[in-house]
C-alpha positions in Angstrom: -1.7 25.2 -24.4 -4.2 28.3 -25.0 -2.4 30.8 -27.7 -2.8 34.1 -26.2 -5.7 36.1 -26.9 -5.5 39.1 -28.9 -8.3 42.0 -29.9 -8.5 42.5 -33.5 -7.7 45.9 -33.2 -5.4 46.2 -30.7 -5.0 50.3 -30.8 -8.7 50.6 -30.6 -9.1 48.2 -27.5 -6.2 50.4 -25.6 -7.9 53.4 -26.5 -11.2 52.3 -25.1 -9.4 50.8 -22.1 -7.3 53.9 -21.4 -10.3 56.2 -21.9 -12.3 54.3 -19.6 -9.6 54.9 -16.9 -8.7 58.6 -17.7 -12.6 59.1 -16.8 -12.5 57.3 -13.7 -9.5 58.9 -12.7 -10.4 62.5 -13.9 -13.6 62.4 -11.5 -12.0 62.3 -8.2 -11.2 65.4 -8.7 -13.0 67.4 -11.5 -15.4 68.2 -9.1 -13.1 69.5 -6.0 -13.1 73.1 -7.8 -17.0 73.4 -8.5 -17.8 72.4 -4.5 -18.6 76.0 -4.3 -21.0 76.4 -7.0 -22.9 72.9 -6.7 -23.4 74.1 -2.7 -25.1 76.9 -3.9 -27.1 75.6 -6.5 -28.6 73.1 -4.4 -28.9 75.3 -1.3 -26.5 73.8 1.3 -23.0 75.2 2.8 -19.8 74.5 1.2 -18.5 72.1 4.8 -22.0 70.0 3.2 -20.9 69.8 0.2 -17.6 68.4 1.1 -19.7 65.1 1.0 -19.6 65.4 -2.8 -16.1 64.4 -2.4 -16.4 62.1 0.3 -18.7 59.4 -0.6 -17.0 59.3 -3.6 -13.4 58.0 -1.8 -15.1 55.9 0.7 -17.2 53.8 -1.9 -13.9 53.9 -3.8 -11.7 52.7 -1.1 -14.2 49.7 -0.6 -14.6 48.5 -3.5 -11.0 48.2 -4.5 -9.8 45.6 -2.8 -13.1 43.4 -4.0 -11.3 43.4 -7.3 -9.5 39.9 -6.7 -13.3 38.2 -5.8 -15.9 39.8 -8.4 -13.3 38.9 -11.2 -13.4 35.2 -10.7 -16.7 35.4 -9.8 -17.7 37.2 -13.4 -14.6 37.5 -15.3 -12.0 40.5 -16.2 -14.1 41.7 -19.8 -17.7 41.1 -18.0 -16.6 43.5 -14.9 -15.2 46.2 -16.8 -17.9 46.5 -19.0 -20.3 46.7 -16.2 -18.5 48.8 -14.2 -17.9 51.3 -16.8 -21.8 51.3 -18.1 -22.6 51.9 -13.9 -19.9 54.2 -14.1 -21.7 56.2 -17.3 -25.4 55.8 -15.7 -24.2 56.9 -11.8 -22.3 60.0 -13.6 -25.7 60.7 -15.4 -27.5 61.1 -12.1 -25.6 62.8 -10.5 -25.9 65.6 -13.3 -29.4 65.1 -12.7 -29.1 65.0 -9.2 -32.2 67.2 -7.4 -30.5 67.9 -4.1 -27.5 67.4 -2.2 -28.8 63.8 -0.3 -29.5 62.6 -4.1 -26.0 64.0 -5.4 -23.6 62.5 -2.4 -26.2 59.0 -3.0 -25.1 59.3 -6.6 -21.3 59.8 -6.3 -21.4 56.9 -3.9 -22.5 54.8 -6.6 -20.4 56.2 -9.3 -17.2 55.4 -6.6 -18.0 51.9 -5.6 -18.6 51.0 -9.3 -15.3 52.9 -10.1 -13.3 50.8 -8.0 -12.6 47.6 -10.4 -12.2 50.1 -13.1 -8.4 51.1 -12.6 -7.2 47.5 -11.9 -9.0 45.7 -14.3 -8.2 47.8 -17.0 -4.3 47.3 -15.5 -5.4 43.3 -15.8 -6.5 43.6 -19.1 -3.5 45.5 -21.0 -0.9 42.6 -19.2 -3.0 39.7 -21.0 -3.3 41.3 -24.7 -0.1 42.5 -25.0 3.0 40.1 -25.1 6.0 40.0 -22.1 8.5 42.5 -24.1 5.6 45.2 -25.1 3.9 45.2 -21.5 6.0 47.9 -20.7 4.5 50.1 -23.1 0.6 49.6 -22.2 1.6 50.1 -17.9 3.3 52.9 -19.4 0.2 54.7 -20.5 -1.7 53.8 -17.5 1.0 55.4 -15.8 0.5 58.6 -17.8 -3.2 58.7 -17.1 -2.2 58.2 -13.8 -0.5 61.5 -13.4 -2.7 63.8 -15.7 -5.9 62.7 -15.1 -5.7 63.9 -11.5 -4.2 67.3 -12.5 -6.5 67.8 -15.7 -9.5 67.2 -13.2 -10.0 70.4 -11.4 -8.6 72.9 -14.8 -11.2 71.4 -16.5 -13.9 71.2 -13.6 -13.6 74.9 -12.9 -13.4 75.4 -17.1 -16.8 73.7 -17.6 -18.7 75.3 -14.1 -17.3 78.8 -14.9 -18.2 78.5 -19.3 -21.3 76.0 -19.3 -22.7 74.0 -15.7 -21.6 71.8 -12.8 -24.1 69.0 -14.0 -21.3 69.2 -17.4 -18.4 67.7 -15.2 -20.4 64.7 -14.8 -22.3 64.6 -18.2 -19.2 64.5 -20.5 -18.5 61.3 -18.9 -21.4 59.4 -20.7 -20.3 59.7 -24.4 -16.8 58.2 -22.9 -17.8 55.2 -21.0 -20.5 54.6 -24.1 -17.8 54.2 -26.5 -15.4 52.1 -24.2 -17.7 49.7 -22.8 -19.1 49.1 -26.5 -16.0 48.8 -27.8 -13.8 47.0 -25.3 -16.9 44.6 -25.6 -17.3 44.1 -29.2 -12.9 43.6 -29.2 -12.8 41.7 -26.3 -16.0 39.4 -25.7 -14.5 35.9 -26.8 -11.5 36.6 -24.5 -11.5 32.7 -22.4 -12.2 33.4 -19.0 -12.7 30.5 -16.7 -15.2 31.0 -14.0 -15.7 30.6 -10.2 -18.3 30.7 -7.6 -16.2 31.7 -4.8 -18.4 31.5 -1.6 -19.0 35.3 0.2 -16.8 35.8 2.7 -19.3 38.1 5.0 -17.2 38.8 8.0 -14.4 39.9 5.6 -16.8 42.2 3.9 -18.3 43.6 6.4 -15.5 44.1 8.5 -13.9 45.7 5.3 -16.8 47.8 4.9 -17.1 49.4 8.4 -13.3 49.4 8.9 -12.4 51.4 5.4 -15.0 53.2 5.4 -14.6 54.4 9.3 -11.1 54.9 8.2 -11.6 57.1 5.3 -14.3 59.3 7.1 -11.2 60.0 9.7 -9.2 61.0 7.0 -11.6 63.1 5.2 -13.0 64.7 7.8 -9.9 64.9 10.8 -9.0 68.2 10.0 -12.2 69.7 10.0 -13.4 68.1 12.7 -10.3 69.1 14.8 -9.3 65.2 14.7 -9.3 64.2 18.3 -10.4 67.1 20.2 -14.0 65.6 18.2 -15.9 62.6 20.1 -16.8 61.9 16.5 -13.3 61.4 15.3 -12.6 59.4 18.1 -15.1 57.1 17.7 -14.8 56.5 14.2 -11.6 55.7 14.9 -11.8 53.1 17.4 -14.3 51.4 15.4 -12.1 51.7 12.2 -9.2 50.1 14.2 -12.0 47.1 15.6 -13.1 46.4 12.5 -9.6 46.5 10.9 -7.7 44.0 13.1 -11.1 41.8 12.9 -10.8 41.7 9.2 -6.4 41.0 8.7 -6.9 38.1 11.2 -10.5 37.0 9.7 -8.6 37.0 6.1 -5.3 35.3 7.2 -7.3 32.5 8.4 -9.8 32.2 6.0 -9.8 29.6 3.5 -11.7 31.7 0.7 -10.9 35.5 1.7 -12.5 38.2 0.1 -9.2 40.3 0.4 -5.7 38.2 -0.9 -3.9 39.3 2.0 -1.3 36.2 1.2 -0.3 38.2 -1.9 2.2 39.7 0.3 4.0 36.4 0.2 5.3 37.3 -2.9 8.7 39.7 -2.3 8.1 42.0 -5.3 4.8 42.7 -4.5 5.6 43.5 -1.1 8.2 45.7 -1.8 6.6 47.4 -5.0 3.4 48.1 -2.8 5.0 49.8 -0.2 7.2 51.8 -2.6 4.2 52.4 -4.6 1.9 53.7 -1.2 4.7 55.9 0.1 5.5 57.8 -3.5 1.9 58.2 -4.8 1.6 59.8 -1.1 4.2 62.2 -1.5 3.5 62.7 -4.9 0.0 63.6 -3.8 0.8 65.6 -1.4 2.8 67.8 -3.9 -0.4 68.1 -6.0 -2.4 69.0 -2.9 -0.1 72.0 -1.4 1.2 73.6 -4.3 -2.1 74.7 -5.3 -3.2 75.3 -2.0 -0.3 77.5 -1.4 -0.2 79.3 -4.8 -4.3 80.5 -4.1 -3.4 81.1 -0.7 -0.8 82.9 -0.1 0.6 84.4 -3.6 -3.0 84.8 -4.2 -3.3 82.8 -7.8 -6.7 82.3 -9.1 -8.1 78.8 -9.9 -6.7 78.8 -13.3 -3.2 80.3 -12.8 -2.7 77.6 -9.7 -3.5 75.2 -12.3 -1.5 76.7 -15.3 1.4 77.2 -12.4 1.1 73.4 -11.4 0.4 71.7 -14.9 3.8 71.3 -16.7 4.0 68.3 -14.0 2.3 66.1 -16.7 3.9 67.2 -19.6 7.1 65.6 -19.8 4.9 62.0 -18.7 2.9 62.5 -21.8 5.6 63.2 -24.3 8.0 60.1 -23.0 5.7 57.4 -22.4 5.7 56.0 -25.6 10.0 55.9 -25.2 9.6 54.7 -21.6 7.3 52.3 -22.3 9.5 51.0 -25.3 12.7 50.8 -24.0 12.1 50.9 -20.1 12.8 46.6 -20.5 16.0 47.5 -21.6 16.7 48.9 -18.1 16.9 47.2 -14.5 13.4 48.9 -13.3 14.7 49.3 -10.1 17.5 51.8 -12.0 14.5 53.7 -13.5 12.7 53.9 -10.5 15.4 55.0 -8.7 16.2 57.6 -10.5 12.9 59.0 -10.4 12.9 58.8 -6.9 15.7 61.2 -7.0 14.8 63.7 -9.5 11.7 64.2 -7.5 13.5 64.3 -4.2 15.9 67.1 -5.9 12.4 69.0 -6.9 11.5 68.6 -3.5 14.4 70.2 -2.0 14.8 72.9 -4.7 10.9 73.8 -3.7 12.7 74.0 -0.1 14.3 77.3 -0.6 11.0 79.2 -2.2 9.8 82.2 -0.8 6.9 84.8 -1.2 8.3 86.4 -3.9 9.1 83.7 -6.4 7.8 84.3 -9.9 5.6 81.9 -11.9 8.2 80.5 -14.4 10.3 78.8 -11.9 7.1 77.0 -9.9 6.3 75.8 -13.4 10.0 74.8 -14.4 10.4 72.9 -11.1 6.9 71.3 -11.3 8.4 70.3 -15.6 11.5 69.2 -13.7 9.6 66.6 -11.4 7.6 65.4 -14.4 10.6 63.7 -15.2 10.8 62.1 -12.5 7.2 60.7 -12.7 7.6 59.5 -16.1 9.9 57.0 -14.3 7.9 56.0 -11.7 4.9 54.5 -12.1 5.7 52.1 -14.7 8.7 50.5 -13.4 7.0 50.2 -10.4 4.1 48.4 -11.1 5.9 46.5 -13.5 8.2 44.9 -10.3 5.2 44.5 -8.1 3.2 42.5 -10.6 6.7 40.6 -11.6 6.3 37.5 -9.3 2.3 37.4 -9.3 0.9 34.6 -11.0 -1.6 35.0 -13.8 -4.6 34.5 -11.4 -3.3 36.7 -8.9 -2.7 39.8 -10.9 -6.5 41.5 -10.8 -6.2 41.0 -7.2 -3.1 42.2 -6.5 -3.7 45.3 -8.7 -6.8 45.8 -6.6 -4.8 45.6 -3.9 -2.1 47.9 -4.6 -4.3 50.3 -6.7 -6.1 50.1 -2.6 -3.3 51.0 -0.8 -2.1 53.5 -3.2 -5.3 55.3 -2.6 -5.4 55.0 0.9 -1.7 56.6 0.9 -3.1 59.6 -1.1 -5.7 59.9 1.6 -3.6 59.4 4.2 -1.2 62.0 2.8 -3.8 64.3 1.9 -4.9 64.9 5.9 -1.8 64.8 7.2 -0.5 67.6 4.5 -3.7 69.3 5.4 -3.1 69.0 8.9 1.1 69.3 9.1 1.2 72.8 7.2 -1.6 74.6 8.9 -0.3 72.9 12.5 3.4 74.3 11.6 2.2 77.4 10.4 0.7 78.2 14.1 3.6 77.3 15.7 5.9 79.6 13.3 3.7 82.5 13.7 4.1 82.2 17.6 7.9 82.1 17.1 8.0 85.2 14.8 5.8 86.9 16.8 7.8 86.5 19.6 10.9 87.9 17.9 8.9 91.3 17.4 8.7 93.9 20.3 6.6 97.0 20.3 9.3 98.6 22.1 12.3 97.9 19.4 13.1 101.5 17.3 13.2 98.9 14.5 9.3 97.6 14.5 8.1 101.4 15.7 9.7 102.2 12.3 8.1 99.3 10.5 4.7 99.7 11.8 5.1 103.7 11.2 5.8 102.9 7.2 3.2 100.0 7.3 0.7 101.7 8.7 1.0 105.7 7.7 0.0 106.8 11.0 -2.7 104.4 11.2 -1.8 102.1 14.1 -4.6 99.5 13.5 -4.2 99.1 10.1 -0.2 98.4 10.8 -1.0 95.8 12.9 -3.5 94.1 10.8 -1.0 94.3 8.1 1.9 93.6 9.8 -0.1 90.1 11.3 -0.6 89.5 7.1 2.7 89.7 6.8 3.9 87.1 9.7 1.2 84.6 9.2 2.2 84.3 5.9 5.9 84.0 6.2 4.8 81.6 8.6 2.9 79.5 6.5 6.1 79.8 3.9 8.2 78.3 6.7 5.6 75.1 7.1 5.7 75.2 2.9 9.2 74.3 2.8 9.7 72.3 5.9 7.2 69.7 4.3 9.1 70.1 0.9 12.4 69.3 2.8 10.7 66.4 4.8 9.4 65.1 1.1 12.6 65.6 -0.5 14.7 62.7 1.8 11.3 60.4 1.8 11.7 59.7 -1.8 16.1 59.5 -1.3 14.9 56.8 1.2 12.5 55.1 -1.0 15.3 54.0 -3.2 16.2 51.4 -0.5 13.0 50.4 -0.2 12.7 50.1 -3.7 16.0 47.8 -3.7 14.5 45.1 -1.8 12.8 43.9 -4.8 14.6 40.9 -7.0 15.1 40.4 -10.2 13.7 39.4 -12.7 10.6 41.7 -13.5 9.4 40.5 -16.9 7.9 37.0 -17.1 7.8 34.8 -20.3 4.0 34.7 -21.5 1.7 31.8 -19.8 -1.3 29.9 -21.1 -4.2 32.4 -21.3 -6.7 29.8 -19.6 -4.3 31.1 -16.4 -4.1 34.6 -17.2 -7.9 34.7 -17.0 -8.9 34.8 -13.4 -8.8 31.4 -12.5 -7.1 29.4 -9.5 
């Protein structure tokens, strides 16, 4: 029996490892802020530059779930280093990029490459730390997790508005430098037996033209009208071709590109969904809060992220407890409660209206933080629970997948549910008014100081964005019970969680 492999410097090999992540995770959305600037820069409209963000999430949400296949076929250390050094070179050209067809080519790379990055790092902290101090290391992936995503666009609009845009891309090469070196020089003798799996090409491809189809709905639905557009449409019906094509292709295949048998496995199959359904709500938080601070209590960029930000405080400052004594705990308990300190939040942001004041959007957004330095560990700590050692790169892959997809997902819909609401509220209220009540004469009298079509312009302000308050806190409410309910979900998983430490030739990638 193979002893366990461990770096020689095990703080400096997490470091490295977590770095690595907290880069990849920080770029999908440093650059959401700077859209603005980089469209001018390089001469297109802002809708164009959307693409920035796009190609990034599409080559992303492809190469996740090839995880499980490129790490037998060159092992877990050999893909994150070459991941991360593509990572630091695509990140380089785009700062370099010379026009908008060069940059979105660019962050295409720099997402497909990305894509092992988050899972394999997840694979790699399991198999150098022992069972009872796992905890600790999906712990602090859990942390970068949460503040990566919300450090991104503070820091993105920081570096465009103080130095460049080509900065939010450039600060990533002295990072991925230092943790490919290093995770190499630690971790190079790590055993790792080999396959040559053989290419599943209907799998990929279908994969390819099905996620990708998918994720250009997604991204571009709501500007696009969803399916008033011929283009939507279409895209859709060859996402949901390709799609079916590739779930039976893979169930039947003898050598799948995509582990779709994983789901075999109860934990996994619970965890996943549990993890898909709260990282979407969770995103979707994230998404409107800012969006509704800089739109209508008219926030700048910096406050909305000041006003949002306390959200990852509370994850940072426990992890190191969590992690330590979360094995203590059922993880189901931890999750679970969580799930209902985030529902509370959820409901509490129910009741908000136009005239709240900044401290208590930041106290509620601390509050939640709570709740989400509970969650992520405990629940990728029962979805890996009943994996086998081979299996855990790919399932990784597949859940870090799906919990993308349910951020994307969650991000249109959002998009879509508040603005869609919002109409239909200001169609009510307007109703409710009548030129000929003593009560709005008055109203538009005072509004308006004898200047009739300044009233009404002023007076529409006003409805539209009590309207769009209404949609705010019907999606709050609707988030609030989707987390209460995710606490069954969540209960479908068995115990145990934490397994007793296996042979590292199996923990390695092999079958």
């Amino acid at each position: 029996m193979t002893a366990q492999f461990r770096p020689d410097n095990l703080g400096l090999c997490t470091t490295a490892l977590a770095l690595a992540t907290f880069m990849q995770v920080l770029d999908t959305t440093i650059a959401n802020v700077s859209l603005p600037t980089i469209a001018g820069n390089l001469g297109v409209s802002t809708d164009q530059s959307t693409w920035v963000i796009t190609a990034f999430a599409v080559s992303n949400a492809i190469a996740l779930p090839l995880t499980g296949w490129l790490t037998r076929r060159f092992g877990e250390v050999r893909l994150f280093v070459a991941a991360t050094l593509l990572f630091t070179i695509a990140s380089f050209l785009c700062g370099i990029a010379f026009s908008m067809g060069s940059l979105v080519g660019f962050r295409a790379l720099q997402g497909f490459v990305a894509g092992p990055m988050y899972p394999i790092t997840q694979a790699l902290l399991i198999s150098i730390y022992p069972p009872n101090k796992r905890s600790q290391a999906l712990a602090l992936l859990a942390t970068v997790t949460v503040v990566a995503p919300i450090a991104g666009p503070i820091l993105g609009g920081w570096i465009t508005d103080n130095y460049s845009w080509p900065w939010i891309f450039f600060i990533n090469v002295p990072i991925g430098i230092f943790s490919s070196f290093t995770v190499w020089r630690l971790m190079r003798h790590k055993p790792a037996t080999l396959e040559k799996p053989r290419m599943d090409y209907v799998g990929l491809i279908t994969l390819v033209i099905g996620v990708g189809a998918l994720q250009l709905v997604l991204d571009k639905g709501n500007e696009e009208d969803w399916f008033n557009s011929d283009f939507i449409v279409a895209t859709a019906i060859i996402s949901a071709i390709a799609l079916t094509i590739f779930l039976i292709w893979e169930l039947t295949e003898k050598e799948p590109i995509v582990n779709l048998k994983l789901f075999r496995h109860r934990n996994f199959s619970a965890g996943t969904l549990t993890l898909m359904l709260a990282y979407g709500g969770f995103f979707s938080i994230g998404l409107l809060v800012p969006q509704w601070l800089q739109t209508q209590l008219h926030y700048t960029a910096v406050w909305s992220g000041l006003a949002s930000a306390p959200i990852g405080l509370l994850p940072v400052l426990l992890t190191p407890f969590v992690g330590k004594y979360a094995a203590k705990f059922d993880m189901r308990m931890l999750a679970s409660t969580a799930f209902l300190i985030m529902g509370l939040s959820s409901f509490y942001r129910s009741g908000f209206n136009a005239d709240i004041d900044f401290a208590r959007i930041a106290w509620v957004q601390l509050f939640q933080g709570l709740g989400i330095a509970f969650f992520f560990m405990p629940v990728l700590t029962i979805l890996l629970s009943d994996l086998e050692g081979h299996e855990i790169a790919a399932g990784s892959g597949l859940a870090t997948f799906l919990r993308t997809l349910g951020g994307s997902f969650s991000a249109s819909f959002t998009t879509y549910l508040w603005s869609h609401r919002a109409v239909i509220h200001h169609a009510h209220l307007t109703e409710a008014i009548s030129p000929y009540s003593p009560s709005t004469q008055a109203a538009v009298q005072q509004l308006g100081q004898g200047d009739a079509q300044r009233a009404a312009a002023l007076l529409d302000r006003m409805i539209t964005q009590q309207a769009y308050q209404i949609s705010f806190n019907e999606i709050c409410h609707g988030l609030g019970y989707l987390f209460l309910c995710l606490i069954l979900v969540l209960w479908l998983a068995k115990a145990p969680f934490h397994k007793a430490a296996k042979p590292q030739a199996e923990t390695a990638g092999a079958h």
